[in-house]
C-alpha positions as CSV (number, residue, x, y, z in Angstrom):
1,X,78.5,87.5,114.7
2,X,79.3,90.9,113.6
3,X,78.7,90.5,110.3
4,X,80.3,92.2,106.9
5,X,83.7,90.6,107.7
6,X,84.8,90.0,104.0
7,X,84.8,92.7,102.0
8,X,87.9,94.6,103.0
9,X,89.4,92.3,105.4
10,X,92.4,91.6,103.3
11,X,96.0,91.4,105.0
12,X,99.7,90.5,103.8
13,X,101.0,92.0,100.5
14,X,102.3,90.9,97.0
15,X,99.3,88.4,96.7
16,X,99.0,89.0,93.1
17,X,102.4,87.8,92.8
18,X,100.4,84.2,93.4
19,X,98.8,84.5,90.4
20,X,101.7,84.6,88.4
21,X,102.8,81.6,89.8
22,X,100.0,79.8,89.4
23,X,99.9,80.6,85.9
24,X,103.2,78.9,85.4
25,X,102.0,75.9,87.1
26,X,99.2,75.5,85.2
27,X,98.9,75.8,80.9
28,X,95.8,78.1,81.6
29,X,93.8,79.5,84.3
30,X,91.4,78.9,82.0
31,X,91.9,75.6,82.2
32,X,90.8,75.6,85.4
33,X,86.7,75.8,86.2
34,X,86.4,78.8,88.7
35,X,82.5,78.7,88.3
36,X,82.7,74.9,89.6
37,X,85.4,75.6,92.5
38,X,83.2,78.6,93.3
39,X,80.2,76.7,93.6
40,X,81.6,73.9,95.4
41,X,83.5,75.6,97.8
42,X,81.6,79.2,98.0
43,X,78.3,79.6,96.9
44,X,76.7,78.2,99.9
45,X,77.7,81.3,102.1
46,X,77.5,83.7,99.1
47,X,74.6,82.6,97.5
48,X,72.4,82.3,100.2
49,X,69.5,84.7,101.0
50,X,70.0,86.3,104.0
51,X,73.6,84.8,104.8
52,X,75.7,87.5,105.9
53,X,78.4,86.7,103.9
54,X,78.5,89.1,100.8
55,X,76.5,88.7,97.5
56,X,78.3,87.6,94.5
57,X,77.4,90.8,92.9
58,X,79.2,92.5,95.7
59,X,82.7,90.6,95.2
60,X,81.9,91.0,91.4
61,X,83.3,95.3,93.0
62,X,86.7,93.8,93.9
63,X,89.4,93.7,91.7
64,X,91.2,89.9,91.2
65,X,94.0,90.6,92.9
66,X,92.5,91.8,96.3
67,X,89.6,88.3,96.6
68,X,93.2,86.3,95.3
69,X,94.4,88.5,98.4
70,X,91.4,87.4,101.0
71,X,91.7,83.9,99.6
72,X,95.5,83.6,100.3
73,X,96.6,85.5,103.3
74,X,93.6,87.5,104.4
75,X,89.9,87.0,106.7
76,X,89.4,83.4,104.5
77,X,92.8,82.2,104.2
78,X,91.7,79.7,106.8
79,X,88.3,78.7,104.8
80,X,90.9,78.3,101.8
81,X,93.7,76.8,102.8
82,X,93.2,73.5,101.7
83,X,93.1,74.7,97.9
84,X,96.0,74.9,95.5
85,X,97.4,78.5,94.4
86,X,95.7,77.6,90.9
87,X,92.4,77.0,92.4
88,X,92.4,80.1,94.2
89,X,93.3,82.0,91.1
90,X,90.5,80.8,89.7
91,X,88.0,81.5,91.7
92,X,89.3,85.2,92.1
93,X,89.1,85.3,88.0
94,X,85.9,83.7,88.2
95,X,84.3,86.1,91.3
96,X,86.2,89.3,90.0
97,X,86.7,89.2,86.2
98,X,83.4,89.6,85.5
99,X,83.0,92.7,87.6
100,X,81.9,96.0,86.9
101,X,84.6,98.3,86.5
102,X,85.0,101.1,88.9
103,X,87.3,104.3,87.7
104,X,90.7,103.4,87.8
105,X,92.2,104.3,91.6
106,X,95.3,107.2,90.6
107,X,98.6,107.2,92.8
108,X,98.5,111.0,93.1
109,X,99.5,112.3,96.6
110,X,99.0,116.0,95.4
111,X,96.8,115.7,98.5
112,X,100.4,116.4,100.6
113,X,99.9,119.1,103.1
114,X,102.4,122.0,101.8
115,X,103.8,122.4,105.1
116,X,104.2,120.0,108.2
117,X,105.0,121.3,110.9
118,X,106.1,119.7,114.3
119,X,103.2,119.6,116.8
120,X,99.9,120.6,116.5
121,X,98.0,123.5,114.9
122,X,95.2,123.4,117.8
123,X,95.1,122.6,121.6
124,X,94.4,119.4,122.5
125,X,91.8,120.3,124.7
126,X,89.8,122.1,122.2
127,X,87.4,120.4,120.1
128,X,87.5,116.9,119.4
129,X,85.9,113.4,119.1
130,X,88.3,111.1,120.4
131,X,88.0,107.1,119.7
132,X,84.4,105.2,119.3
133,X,81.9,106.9,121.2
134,X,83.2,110.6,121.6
135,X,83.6,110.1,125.4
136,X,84.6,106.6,127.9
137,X,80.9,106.0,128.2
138,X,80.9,105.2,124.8
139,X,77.5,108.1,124.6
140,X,78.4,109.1,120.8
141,X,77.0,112.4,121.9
142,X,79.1,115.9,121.1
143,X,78.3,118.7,123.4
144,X,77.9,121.7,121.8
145,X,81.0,123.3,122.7
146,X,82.7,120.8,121.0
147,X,80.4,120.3,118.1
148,X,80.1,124.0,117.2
149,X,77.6,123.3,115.2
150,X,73.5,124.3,116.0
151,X,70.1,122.8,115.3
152,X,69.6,125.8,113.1
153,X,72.9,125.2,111.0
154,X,72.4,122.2,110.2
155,X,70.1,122.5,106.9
156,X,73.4,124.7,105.8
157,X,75.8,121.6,105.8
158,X,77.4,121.7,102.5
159,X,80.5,119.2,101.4
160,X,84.2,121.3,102.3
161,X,86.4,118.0,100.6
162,X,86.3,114.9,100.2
163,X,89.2,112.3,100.5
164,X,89.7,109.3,98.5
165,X,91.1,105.6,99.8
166,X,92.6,103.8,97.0
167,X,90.5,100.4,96.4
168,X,86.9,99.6,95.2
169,X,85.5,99.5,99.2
170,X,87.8,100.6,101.6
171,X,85.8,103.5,103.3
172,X,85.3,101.3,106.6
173,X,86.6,102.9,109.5
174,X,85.2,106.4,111.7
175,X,87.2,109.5,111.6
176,X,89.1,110.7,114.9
177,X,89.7,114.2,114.9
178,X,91.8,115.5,117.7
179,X,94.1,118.5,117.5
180,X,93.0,120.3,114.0
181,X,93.4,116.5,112.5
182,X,92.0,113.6,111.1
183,X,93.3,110.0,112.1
184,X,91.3,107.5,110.0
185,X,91.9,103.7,108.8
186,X,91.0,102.6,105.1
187,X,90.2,99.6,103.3
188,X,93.8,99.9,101.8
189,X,95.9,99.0,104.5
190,X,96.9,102.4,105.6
191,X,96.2,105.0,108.8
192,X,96.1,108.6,107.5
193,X,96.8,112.1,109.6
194,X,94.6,114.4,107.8
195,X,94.1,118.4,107.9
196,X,90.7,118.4,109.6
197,X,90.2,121.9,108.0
198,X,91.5,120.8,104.1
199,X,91.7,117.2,103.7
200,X,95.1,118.0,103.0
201,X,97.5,114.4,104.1
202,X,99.9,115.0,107.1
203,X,101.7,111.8,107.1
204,X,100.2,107.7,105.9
205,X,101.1,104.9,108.0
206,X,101.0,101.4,106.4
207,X,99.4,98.5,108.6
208,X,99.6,94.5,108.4
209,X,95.8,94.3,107.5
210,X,92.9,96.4,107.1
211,X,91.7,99.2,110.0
212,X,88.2,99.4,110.6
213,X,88.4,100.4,114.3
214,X,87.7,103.8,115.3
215,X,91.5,105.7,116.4
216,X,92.1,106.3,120.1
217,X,94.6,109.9,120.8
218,X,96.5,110.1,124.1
219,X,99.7,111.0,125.8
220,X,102.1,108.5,126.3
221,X,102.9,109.1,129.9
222,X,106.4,109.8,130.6
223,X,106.9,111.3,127.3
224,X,106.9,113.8,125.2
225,X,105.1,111.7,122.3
226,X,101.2,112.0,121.3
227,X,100.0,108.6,120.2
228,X,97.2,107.6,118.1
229,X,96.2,103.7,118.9
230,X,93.8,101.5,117.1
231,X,93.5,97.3,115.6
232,X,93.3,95.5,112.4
233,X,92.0,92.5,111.2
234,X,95.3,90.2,112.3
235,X,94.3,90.7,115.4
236,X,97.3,93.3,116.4
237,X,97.2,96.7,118.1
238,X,99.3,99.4,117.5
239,X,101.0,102.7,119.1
240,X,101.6,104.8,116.6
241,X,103.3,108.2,116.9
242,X,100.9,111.3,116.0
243,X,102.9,114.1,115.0
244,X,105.4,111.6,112.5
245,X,103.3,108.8,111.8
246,X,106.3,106.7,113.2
247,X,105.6,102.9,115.0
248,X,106.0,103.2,118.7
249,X,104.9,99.8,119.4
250,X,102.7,96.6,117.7
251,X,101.5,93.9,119.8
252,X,99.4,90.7,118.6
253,X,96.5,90.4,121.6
254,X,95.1,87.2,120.0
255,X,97.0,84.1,118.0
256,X,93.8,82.1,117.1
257,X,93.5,82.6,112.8
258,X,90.1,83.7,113.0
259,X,90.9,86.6,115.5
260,X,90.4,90.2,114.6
261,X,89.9,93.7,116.1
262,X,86.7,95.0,115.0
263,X,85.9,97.5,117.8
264,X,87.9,100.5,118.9
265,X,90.3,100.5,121.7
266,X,89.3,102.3,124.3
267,X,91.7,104.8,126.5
268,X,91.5,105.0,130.2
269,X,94.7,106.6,132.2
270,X,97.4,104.6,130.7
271,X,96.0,101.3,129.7
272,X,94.8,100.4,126.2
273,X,91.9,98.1,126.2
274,X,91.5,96.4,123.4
275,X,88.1,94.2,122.6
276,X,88.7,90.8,120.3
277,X,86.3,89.3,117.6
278,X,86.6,86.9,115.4
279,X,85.2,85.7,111.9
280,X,84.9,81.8,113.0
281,X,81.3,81.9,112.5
282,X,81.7,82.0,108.8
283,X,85.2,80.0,108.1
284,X,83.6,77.5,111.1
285,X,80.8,76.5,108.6
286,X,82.3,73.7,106.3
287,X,81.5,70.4,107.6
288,X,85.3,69.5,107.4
289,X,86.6,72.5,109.7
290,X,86.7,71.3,113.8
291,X,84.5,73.9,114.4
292,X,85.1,75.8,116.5
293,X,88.1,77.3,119.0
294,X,87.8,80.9,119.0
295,X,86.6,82.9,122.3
296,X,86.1,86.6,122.8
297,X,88.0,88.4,125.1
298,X,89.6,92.0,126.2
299,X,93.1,92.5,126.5
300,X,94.5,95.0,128.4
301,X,97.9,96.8,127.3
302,X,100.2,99.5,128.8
303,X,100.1,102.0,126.5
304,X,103.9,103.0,126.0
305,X,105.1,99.7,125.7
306,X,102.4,97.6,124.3
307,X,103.1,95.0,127.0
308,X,100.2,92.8,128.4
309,X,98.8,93.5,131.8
310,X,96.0,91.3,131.6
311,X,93.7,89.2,129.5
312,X,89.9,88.2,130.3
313,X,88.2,85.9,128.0
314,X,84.5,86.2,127.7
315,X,83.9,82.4,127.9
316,X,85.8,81.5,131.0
317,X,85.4,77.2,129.8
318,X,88.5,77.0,127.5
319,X,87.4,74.9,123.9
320,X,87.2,71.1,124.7
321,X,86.5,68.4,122.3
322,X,82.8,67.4,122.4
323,X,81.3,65.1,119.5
324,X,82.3,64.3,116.1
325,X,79.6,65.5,113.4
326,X,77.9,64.0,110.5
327,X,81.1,63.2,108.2
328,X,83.5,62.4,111.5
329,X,84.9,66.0,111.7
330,X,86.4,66.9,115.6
331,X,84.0,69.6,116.9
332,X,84.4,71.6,120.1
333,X,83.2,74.5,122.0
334,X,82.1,76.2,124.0
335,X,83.5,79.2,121.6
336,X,82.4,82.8,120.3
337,X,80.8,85.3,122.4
338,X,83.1,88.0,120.3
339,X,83.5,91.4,121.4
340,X,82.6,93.4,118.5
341,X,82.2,96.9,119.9
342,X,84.8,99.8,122.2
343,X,84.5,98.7,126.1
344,X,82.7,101.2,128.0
345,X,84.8,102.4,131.4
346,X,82.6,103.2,134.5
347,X,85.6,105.6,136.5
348,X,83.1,105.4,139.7
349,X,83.0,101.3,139.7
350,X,86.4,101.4,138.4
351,X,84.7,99.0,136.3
352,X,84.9,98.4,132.1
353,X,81.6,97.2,130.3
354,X,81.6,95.1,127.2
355,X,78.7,93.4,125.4
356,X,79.6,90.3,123.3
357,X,78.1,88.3,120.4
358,X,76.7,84.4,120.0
359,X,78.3,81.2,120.4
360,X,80.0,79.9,117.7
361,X,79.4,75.9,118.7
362,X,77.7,73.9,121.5
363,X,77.9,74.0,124.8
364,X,76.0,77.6,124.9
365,X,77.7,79.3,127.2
366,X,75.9,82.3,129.9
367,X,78.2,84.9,128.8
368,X,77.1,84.9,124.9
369,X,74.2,87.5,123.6
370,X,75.4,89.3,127.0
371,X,76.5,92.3,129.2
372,X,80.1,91.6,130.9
373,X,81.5,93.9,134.0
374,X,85.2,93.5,134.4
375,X,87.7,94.8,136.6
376,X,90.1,97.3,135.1
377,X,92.8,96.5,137.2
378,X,92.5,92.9,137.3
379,X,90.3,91.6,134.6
380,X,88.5,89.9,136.9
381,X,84.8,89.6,135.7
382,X,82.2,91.4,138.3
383,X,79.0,90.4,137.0
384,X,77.4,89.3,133.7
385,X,73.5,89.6,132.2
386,X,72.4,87.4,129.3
387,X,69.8,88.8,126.8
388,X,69.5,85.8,125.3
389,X,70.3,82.0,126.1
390,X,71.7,79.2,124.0
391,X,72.2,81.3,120.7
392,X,74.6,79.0,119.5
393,X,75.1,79.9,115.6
394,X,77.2,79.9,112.4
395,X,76.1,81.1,108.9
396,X,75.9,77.3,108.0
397,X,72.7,77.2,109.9
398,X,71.2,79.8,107.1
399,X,72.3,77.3,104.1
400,X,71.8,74.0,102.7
401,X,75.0,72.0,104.1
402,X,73.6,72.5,108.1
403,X,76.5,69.6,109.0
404,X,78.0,71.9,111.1
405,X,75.1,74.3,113.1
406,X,75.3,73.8,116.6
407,X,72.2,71.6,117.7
408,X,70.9,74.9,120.1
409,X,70.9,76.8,116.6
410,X,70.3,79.9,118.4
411,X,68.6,83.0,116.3
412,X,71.8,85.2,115.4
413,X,70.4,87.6,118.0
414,X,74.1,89.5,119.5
415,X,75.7,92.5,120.8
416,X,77.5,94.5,118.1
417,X,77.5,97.9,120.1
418,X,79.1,99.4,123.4
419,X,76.7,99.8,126.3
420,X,76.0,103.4,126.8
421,X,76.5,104.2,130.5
422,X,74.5,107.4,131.5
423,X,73.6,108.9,135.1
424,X,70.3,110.5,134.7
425,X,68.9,113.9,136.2
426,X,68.0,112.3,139.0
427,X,70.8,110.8,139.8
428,X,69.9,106.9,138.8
429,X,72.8,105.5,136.5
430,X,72.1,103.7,133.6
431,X,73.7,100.8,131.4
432,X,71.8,100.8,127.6
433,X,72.2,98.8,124.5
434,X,70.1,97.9,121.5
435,X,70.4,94.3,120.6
436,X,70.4,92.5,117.0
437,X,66.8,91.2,118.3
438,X,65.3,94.4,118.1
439,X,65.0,95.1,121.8
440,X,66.5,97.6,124.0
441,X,68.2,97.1,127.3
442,X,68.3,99.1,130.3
443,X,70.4,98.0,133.1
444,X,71.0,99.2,136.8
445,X,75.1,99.3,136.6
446,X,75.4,99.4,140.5
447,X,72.9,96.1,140.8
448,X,75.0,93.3,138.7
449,X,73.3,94.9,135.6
450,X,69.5,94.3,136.7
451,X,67.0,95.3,134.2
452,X,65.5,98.9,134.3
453,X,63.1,98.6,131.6
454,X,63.3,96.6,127.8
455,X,61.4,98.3,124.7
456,X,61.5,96.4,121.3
457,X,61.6,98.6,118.3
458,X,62.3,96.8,115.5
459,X,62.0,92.4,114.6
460,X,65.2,90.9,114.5
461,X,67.1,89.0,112.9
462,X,70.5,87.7,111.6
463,X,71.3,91.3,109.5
464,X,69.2,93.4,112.8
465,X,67.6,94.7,114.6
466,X,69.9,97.6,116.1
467,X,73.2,97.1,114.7
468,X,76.7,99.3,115.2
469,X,75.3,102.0,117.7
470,X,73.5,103.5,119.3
471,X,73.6,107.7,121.3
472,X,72.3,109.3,124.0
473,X,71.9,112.2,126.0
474,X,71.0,112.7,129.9
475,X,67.3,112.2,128.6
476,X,67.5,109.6,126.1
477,X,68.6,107.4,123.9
478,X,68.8,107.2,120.1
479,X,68.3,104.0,118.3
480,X,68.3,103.2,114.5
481,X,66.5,100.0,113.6
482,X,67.9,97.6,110.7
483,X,65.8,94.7,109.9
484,X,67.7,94.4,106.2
485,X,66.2,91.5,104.4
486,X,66.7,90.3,101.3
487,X,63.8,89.0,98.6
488,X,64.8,86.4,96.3
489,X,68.2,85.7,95.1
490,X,70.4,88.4,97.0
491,X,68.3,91.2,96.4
492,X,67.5,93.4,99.1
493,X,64.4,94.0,99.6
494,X,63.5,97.9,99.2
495,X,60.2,97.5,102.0
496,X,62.3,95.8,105.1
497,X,63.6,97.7,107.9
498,X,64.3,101.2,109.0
499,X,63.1,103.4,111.7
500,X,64.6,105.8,113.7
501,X,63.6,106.4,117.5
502,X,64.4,108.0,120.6
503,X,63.1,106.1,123.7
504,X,62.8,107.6,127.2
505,X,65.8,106.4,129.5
506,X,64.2,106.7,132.9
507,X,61.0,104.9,131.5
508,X,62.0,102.9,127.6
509,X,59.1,104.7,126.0
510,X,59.2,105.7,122.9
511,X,59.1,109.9,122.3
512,X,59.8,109.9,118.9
513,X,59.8,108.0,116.2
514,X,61.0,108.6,111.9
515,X,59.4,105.5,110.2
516,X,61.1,103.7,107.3
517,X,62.3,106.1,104.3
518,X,61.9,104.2,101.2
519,X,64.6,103.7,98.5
520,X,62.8,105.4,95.7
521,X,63.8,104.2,92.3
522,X,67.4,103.7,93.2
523,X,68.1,99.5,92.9
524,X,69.6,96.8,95.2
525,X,68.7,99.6,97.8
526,X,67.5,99.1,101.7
527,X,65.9,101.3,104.0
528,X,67.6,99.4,106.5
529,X,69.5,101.8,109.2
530,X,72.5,99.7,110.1
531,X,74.8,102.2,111.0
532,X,76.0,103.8,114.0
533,X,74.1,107.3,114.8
534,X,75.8,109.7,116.7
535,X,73.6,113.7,118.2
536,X,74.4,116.8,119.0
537,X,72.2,119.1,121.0
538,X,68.6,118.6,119.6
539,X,69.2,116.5,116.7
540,X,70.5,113.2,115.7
541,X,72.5,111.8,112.0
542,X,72.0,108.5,110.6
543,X,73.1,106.7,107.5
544,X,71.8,104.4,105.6
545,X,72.3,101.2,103.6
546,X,70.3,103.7,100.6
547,X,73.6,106.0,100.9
548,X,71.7,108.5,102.3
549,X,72.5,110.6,105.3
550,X,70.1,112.7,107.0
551,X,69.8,114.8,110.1
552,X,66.4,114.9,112.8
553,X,65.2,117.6,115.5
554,X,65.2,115.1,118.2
555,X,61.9,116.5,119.6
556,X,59.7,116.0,116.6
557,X,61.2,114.0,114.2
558,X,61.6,116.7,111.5
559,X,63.9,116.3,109.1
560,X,66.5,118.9,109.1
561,X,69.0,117.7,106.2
562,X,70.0,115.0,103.9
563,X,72.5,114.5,101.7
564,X,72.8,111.4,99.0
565,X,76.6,110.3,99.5
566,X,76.1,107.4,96.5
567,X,78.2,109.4,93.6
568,X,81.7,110.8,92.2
569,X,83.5,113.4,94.2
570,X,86.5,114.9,93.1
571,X,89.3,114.5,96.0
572,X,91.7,116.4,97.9
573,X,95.0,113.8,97.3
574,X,93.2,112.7,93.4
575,X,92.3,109.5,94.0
576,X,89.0,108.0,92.2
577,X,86.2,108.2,94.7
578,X,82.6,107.1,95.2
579,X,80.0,107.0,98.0
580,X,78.2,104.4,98.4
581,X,76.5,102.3,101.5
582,X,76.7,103.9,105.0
583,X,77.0,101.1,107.5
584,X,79.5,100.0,110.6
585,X,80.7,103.7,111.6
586,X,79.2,106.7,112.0
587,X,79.6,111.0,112.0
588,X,81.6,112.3,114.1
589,X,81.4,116.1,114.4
590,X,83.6,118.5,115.6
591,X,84.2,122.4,115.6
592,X,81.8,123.2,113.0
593,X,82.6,120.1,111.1
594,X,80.7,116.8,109.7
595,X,82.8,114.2,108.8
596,X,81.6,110.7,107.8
597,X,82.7,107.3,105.7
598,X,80.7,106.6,102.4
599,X,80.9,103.3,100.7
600,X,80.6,100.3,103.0
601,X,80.1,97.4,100.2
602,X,78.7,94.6,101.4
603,X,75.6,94.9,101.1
604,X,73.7,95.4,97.7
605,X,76.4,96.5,95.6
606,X,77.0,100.1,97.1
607,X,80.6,99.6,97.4
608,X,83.1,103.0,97.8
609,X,85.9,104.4,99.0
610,X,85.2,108.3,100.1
611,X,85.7,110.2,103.7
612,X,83.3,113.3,103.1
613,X,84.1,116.3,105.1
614,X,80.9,118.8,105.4
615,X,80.5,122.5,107.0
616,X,78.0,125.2,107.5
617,X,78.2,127.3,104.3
618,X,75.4,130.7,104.7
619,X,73.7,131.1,101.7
């Protein structure tokens, strides 16, 4: 699974509203034992080393109303539904009113742009990073006409603005900037247009559910409309119009209540094709749930009317019932194989590339842990590779209650990135992908995906491996290594994980190599480098769990730049802000300009809410 599916993944509104009903239904909610409803029904994913569901201490950063919010309508409405209003109130009291206090969130939209003109203030065509991965092959590589920004500038990045998202940990999406703007998603259930230049707010947009997809920027063909298109965590895509922030069009891809969109969208002359994921692995777990239904898939859209033109699931076997477990509970399968991550389009095949995660429940399936070739036009599936067989796996397989872990109990070892698809100097096209098993893959895309080479770089494991993605150039690829662990009772363990390489992509070997940075003194810190890296021309950014971001020379590892995100900025629109863990997205740079998310919270109590904009300021 691609894990960190709680914090943030909140949908519906008015769910604090529930409270007050439940206190009228009950003489006290004090009357009602959250600690014993949370340890009944909760602690087993939460207070289990190494589950990736987040640590107590983590949802201790959440205010009542928004866990009340997850519990009720949001990503574990599902796990939850079988408790009473009342009980759900108390374990949000319980989980949250304990928590540390983070400064109060203001409703200030100073942050207005004083003029908003009709159109845009650049060309289009100018510089930009538009969607996931900066280009179709998903490379997450900005030439340096677009970057405007040098190996030599670098060490003179210096903060313009920072913008804040109102909410404890809502800074979980990548920045888009196309056209002198900003499109980004936050944790609060809104899309924002930003001044890419100011921070200043162009227009808000308010979604269903939480956006952590990267924003796609096109056309709409026969039109005069610009659209920006991206997913939340229902499971629905939108159109929505770029210059007015208006709806063009919202269309639900997926029906199953575990179903989300997780990776970007990704653009390719007129179709929208949208990759679908789902949390079942975690609200599959409890020995009473008929675990488990949910399949990955791509849908396929038209991108001025939202309208299906095709659908490919990446386990062709529909869910069938096949045993009962321990306590008599249904189970089925086969099920999972999520796509967590932007397809990749291969214009010469004609041909889009997705890599998907683990099975959710036995039968294993051949399409799980594996690289999938589809036709664009069709759907129909060309080819697929498997990295890894019969990983069957839910986080009940990490905890006490095993009731429901698929027999198979595979190692956790999935996709969560886009393949990179790069032709090389000499001509030889490549297909590469760093795996949660610590292994990179290197794939001939015009032989059915045979292997090129395979170079391991990091151990494994449930938390990574290489996690949210990876970059290249023609020459080679650049791969941050995770390998997060925890020691103990949810404490992360300051001595696991890290690495940073770049490996050859005619050969897999290795050509350079940052080893592990350690945390210092700061606590409930990692090394681990979870986050997506993205390069420029001679040097390569990556965040980590720490909060820190730093910048290599690609040729010799030297560090040319760090910054510590983890504190208090002052905002453009005067919101409360604070930086905290960088995982899931990464920079995107454009025209001179750094921008990047701080404050992913799930892991070790790093939660925030901050997009930090950086440029080149000459001493």
């Amino acid at each position: 699974m691609r894990r960190r599916e709680f914090i943030g993944l909140v949908g519906g509104a008015a769910a604090w509203s529930l409270a007050a009903h439940a206190q009228q239904a009950v003489p006290s909610i004090a009357q009602q034992n959250g600690a014993a409803l949370y340890s009944q029904y909760c602690s087993q994913c939460h207070d289990a080393a190494n589950s990736r569901a987040p640590s107590r201490s983590v949802l201790q950063s959440m205010k009542p109303e928004e866990v009340l919010r997850t519990l009720s309508t949001g990503s574990m409405a599902s796990i939850a539904q079988e408790r009473t209003n009342a009980e759900r109130t108390a374990i949000a009291a319980f989980i949250a009113g304990n928590g540390s206090e983070a400064p109060p969130a203001s409703t200030d939209i100073s942050g207005q742009c004083a003029q908003n003109p009709v159109g845009f203030p650049q060309r289009l065509d100018g510089p930009r990073w538009n969607g996931w991965g900066a280009d179709l092959s998903n490379s997450r590589f900005q030439p340096a006409a677009m970057a405007g920004l040098t190996q030599d500038q670098v060490p003179l990045l210096r903060l313009k603005w920072a913008f804040g998202f109102l909410g404890r940990s809502a800074a979980v999406a990548q920045p888009t900037i196309v056209g002198g703007l900003v499109f980004v998603g936050g944790g609060d259930r809104e899309v924002y247009a930003l001044d890419a230049k100011s921070g200043c707010t162009r227009w808000t947009f308010k979604t269903e559910a939480v956006v952590r997809t990267a924003i796609s920027f096109a056309p709409i063909s026969g039109t005069d409309q610009f659209a920006v298109f991206f997913g939340d965590v229902r499971a629905n895509a939108y159109a929505v119009n770029a210059t007015t922030g208006a709806l063009v069009w919202k269309t639900k891809v997926e029906d199953h209540p575990a179903a989300r969109i997780t990776g970007a969208p990704t653009l390719y002359s007129g179709i929208l094709y949208v990759p679908v994921s789902s949390i079942e692995e975690v609200t599959g777990s409890p020995s009473a749930y008929q675990c488990c239904t949910f399949r990955g898939s791509v849908v396929a859209l038209d991108i001025a009317t939202g309208k299906q033109i095709w659908k490919a699931y990446t386990v062709p076997e529909a869910p069938r019932p096949t045993k009962r477990n321990a306590v008599g509970t249904q189970l089925y399968g086969p099920s999972g194989a999520s796509v967590w991550s932007a397809p990749t389009i291969d214009v010469q095949r004609q041909a889009l590339y997705v890599a998907t995660g683990d099975n959710y429940s036995d039968p294993p399936s051949e399409t799980s842990d594996a690289i999938l070739a589809f036709d664009l036009a069709t759907g129909r599936m060309l080819w697929h590779w498997q990295a890894t067989a019969k990983d069957s796996y839910i986080t009940s397989c990490l905890s006490a209650d095993r009731t429901n872990c698929p027999e198979s109990a595979g190692p956790d070892h999935d996709f969560g990135q886009s393949p990179i698809l790069v032709s090389l100097r000499s001509g030889q096209r490549v297909l590469v992908v760093g795996q949660k098993s610590g292994v990179v893959h290197a794939l001939d895309p015009d032989q059915e995906g045979k292997i090129l080479w395979q170079t391991r770089v990091g151990k494994g494991g449930p938390l990574g491996g290489i996690m949210w993605g990876s970059a290249a150039d023609q020459d080679h690829v650049y791969v941050a290594n995770s390998d997060m662990w925890f020691s103990g009772y949810k404490t992360l363990d300051p001595n696991a994980g890290g690495g940073l390489f770049a490996l050859e992509l005619a050969t897999g070997k290795i050509s350079m190599q940052v080893p592990p940075v350690s945390c210092g003194s700061r606590s409930q810190c990692s090394p681990a480098l979870s986050a997506a890296v993205s390069a420029i021309p001679g040097v390569v950014f990556s965040g980590g769990v720490s909060g820190y971001l730093r910048a290599y020379a690609t040729d010799d590892a030297r560090l040319l730049w760090e910054v510590d995100t983890a504190r208090d900025y002052p905002t453009v629109n005067g919101v409360s802000a604070h930086g905290g863990a960088m995982d899931g997205p990464g920079p995107t740079i454009v025209d001179g300009m750094l921008y990047v998310n701080s404050g992913y919270a799930q892991w070790g109590g790093l939660p925030g809410n901050v997009l930090l904009a950086f440029e080149v300021k000459n001493p």
